[in-house]
N, C-alpha and C positions, 0 to 999 in steps of 0.2 A: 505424469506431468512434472518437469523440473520448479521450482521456485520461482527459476524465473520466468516460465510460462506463466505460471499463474500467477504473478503480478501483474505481468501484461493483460491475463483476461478481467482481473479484476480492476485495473484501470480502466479496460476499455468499458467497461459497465460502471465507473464513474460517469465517463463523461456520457453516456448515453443518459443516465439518470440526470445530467448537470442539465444536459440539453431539454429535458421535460419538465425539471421545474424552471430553466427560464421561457419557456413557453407558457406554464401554466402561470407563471408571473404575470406576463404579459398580456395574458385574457383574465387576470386577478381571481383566478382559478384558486385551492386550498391544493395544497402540497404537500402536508405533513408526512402523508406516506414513504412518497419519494425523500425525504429529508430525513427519515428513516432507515428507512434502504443505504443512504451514501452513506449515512454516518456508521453505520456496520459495514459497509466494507471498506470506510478509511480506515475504521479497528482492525481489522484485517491485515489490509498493506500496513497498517503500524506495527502491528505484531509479527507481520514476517518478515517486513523489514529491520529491525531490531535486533535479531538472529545475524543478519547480513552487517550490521554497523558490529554487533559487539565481535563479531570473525573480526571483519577488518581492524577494530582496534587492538586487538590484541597480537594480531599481527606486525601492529605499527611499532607497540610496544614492546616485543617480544620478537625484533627480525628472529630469521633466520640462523642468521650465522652467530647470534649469541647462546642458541639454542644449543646443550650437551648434547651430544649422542654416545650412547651407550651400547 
């Protein structure tokens, strides 16, 4: 599975988790669980996103064509 699949699945299992605590809101339901669950897999998409921003920055910082080749 590439990164970026698995940010995808791990989004989509955000928002399914978003979707049952504003349910359980709404019947004044306790959700702790679920607000456990999201907040480790936003750690997740944080951490693998992270990987992905520091590539691109140093990308920005470091084109290409200033790059030696040897």
């Amino acid at each position: 599975m590439s990164q970026k699949q698995y940010l995808k699945m791990l989004e989509r299992e955000i928002q399914k988790i978003n979707h049952q605590i504003d349910l359980k809101i709404l019947r004044g339901e306790n959700y702790a669980k679920e607000a456990r669950d999201h907040k480790l897999l936003l750690k997740k998409v944080r951490y693998n996103s992270r990987k992905s921003f520091l590539k691109n920055l140093t990308e920005k910082l470091f084109p290409r064509f200033l790059k030696f080749q040897f």
